[in-house]
N, C-alpha and C positions, 0 to 999 in steps of 0.2 A: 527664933529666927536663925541663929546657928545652925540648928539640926534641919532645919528646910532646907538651907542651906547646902547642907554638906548631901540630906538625900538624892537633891536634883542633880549634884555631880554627879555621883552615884550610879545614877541612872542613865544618866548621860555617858557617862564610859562605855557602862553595860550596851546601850545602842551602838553606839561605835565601834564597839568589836564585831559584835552581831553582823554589823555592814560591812564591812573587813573581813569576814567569813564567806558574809552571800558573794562576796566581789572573788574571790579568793577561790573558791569551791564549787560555789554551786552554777553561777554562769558560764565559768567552762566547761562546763558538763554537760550543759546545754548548748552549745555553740558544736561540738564533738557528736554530739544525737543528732545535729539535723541531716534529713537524708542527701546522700550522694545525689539522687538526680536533680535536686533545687541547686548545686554548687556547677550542675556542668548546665543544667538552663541559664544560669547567671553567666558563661563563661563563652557562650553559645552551639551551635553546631556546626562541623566542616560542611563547605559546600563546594566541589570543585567551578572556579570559572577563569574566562579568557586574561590571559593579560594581555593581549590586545586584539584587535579588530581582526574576526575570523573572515570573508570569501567566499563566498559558494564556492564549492569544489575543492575547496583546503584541504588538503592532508592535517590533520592533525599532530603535533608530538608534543612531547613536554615541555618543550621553551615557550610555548603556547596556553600553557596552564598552571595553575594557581591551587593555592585552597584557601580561602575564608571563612572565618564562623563569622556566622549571622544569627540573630537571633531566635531558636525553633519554630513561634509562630507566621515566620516569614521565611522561612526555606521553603525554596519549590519545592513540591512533591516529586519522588521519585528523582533529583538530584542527584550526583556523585559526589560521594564523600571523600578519596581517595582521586589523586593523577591516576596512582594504577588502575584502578578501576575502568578508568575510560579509556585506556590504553588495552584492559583486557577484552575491549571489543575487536581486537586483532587477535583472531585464534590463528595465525601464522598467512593469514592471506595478505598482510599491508593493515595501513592502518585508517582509524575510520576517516571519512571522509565526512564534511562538513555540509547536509542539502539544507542548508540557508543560513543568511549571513548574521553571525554571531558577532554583537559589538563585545568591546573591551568591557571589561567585568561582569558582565554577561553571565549568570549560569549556567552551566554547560547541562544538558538532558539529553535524553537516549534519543526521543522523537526529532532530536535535529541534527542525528550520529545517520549516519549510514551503515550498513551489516561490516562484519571484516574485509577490508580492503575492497569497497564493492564504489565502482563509479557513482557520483551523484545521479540518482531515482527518480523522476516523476513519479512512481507507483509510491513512493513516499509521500508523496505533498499529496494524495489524491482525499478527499472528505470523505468519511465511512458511504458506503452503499453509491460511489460516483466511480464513473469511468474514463478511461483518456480517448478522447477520439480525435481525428487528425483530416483536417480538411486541405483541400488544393486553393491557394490563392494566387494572388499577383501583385503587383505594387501597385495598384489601382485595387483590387477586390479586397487588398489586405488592408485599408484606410493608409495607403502611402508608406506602409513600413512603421508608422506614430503609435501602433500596438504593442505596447509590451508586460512579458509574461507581469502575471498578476492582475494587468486590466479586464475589465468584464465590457462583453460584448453580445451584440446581436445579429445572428443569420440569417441573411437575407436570399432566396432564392430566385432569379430570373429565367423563366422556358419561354420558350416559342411555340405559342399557340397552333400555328398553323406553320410547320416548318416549309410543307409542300406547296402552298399558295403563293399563289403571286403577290396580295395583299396579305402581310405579316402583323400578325396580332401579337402582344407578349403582357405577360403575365410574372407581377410579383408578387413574392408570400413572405411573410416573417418565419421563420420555421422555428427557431428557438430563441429567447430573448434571457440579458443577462446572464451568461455563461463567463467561468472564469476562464482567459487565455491565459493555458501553463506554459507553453513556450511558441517560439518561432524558428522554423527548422528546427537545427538542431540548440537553438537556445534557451534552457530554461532559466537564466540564472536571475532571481529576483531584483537583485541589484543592477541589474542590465540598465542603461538609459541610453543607449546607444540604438536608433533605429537605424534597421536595415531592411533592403529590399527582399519579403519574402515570397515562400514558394508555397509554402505546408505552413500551416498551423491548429497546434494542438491545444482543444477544448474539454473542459470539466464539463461531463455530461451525465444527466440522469440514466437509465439505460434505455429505456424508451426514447429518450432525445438522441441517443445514437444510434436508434434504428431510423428514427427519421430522419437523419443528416445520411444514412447510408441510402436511401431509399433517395431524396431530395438529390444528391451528389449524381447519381445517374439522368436527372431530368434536366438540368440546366445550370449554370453559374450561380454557384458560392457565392455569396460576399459578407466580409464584417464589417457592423455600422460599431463606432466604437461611443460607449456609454458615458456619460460625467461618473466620475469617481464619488462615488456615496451614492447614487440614482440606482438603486434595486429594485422598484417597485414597475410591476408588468404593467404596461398599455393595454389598450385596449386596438386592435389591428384588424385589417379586411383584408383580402387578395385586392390587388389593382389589376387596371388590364391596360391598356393601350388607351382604347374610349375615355378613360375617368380623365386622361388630364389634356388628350388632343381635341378639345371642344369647349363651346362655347365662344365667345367673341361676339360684339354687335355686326350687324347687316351692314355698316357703310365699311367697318375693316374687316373684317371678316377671321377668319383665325391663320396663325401662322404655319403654314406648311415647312416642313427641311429636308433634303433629300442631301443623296452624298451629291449629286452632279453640279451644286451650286449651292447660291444663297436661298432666303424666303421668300415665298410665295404666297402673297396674301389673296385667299379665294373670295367668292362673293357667297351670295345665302344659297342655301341646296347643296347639295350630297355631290361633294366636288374630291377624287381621286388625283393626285399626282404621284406618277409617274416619271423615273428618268431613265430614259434608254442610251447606255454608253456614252452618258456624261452628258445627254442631249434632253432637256427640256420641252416635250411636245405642251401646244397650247390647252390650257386644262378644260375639259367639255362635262358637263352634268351627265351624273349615268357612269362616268370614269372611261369610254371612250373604248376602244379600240389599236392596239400598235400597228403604226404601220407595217405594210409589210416587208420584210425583211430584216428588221428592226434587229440591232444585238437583244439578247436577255435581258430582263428588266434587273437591274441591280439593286434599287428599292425601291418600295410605292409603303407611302400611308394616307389613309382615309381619314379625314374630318369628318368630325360629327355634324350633323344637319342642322343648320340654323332655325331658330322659333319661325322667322320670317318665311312667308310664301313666297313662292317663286316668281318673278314678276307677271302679268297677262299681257298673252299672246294679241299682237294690233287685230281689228275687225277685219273682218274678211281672208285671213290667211289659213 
């Protein structure tokens, strides 16, 4: 029992040192081998970003930026690592300029830097293969001013069929549907929420749709119908005319006539013209009648469509 005894000490020492060596020796040597880039993945990488809330149109400078490491699999691509870095997008022209609003810690990227000292770009914000094109509105054509850059919109065109005639027909077309409005006037700034009454506004256009807003622009009034915000998906549209919505009405009302010279004129059944001459109402006759003569210029006339009903019949003997 003795000598069992004293071997298992023994042996037991013998372990002891053994682990006192591996502790000693051999695992710093292996803490020392591992490579460099697993120590600066653990440690992360620079990212330059805002330290506070950027502007469109901001000048940039360094009271404006930062650097933090983040960890590699989450750095944006193409990032700056370095303030100077983004400061060396000023090759002595000014310094970049901010084309859209960079919040606080934000990372800072080249695609939202402007060239050296160059004004805030639309030619920047434009999607590969689109163009800017720039339509005439009004504070009525432009959906009251409530359009702003960023919203997507649809062009709607009005012509007058028959400019030269005394009865005026007109015609609407969709020309192009969900276009993104970059600016208004001179406003591009995404952050805008500020409506104003415009003049011009500028549209994200394939280039075919800007030859047809060039082509459309010469035949009659522009106007933007403004989209719900998420609604992308194209309708299905017809040209209108005049006819498609001044018709119909039953036989005892008949349909509503509106001229500038006054209120409605509700006709009876048959192909009934009103006419107003210099504010003056003649009585409406089947066949649309005759002005008298000397009459001023007719200032407007529209045609009713002809009711299903036949014309009353004529008493016997007349």
């Amino acid at each position: 029992m003795r000598v069992i005894t004293i071997v298992s000490l023994g042996a037991s020492a013998v372990l002891g040192l053994g682990a006192l060596f591996v502790a000693k020796t051999v695992l710093p040597n292996q803490a020392a081998a591992k490579p460099a880039g697993m120590m600066a993945a653990a440690q992360g990488v620079p990212v330059v970003i805002a330290t506070k809330d950027i502007k469109y149109g901001d000048k940039l400078d360094a009271s404006a930026l930062t650097v933090a490491h983040v960890p590699a699999s989450v750095a944006p691509q193409g990032a700056f690592s370095t303030v100077a870095q983004v400061l060396a997008e000023d090759k002595g022209g000014g310094a970049p300029v901010a084309l859209m609003p960079i919040a606080a810690h934000e990372a800072i990227l080249p695609i939202k830097l402007s060239g050296p000292g160059a004004r805030p770009s639309v030619a920047a914000e434009l999607a590969e293969g689109m163009r800017a094109y720039t339509i005439k509105v009004s504070d009525v054509t432009g959906v009251g001013g409530q359009a702003l850059p960023g919203d997507h919109v649809d062009v709607v065109l009005m012509r007058d069929l028959t400019p030269t005639a005394q009865t005026r027909t007109y015609a609407s077309d969709v020309i192009v549907q969900n276009v993104r409005l970059l600016g208004v006037d001179l406003n591009a700034d995404l952050n805008s929420n500020k409506p104003a009454e415009p003049k011009n506004a500028t549209l994200e256009v394939a280039v075919v749709d800007s030859q047809k807003l060039a082509i459309a622009s010469t035949l009659g009034t522009l106007s933007l119908a403004l989209r719900r915000t998420g609604q992308a998906e194209a309708e299905p549209v017809r040209s209108l005319r005049t006819s498609d919505f001044l018709s119909g009405g039953g036989a005892a009302a008949g349909p509503v006539v509106r001229h500038r010279g006054g209120g409605a004129v509700r006709s009876g059944a048959g192909m009934i013209t009103v006419v107003s001459y210099g504010g003056r109402v003649p009585t409406p006759t089947h066949g649309g009648g005759t002005p008298p003569a000397g009459s001023p210029s007719a200032v407007s006339a529209i045609t009713a469509a002809k009711d299903a009903a036949p014309p009353p019949p004529k008493p016997a003997g007349v």
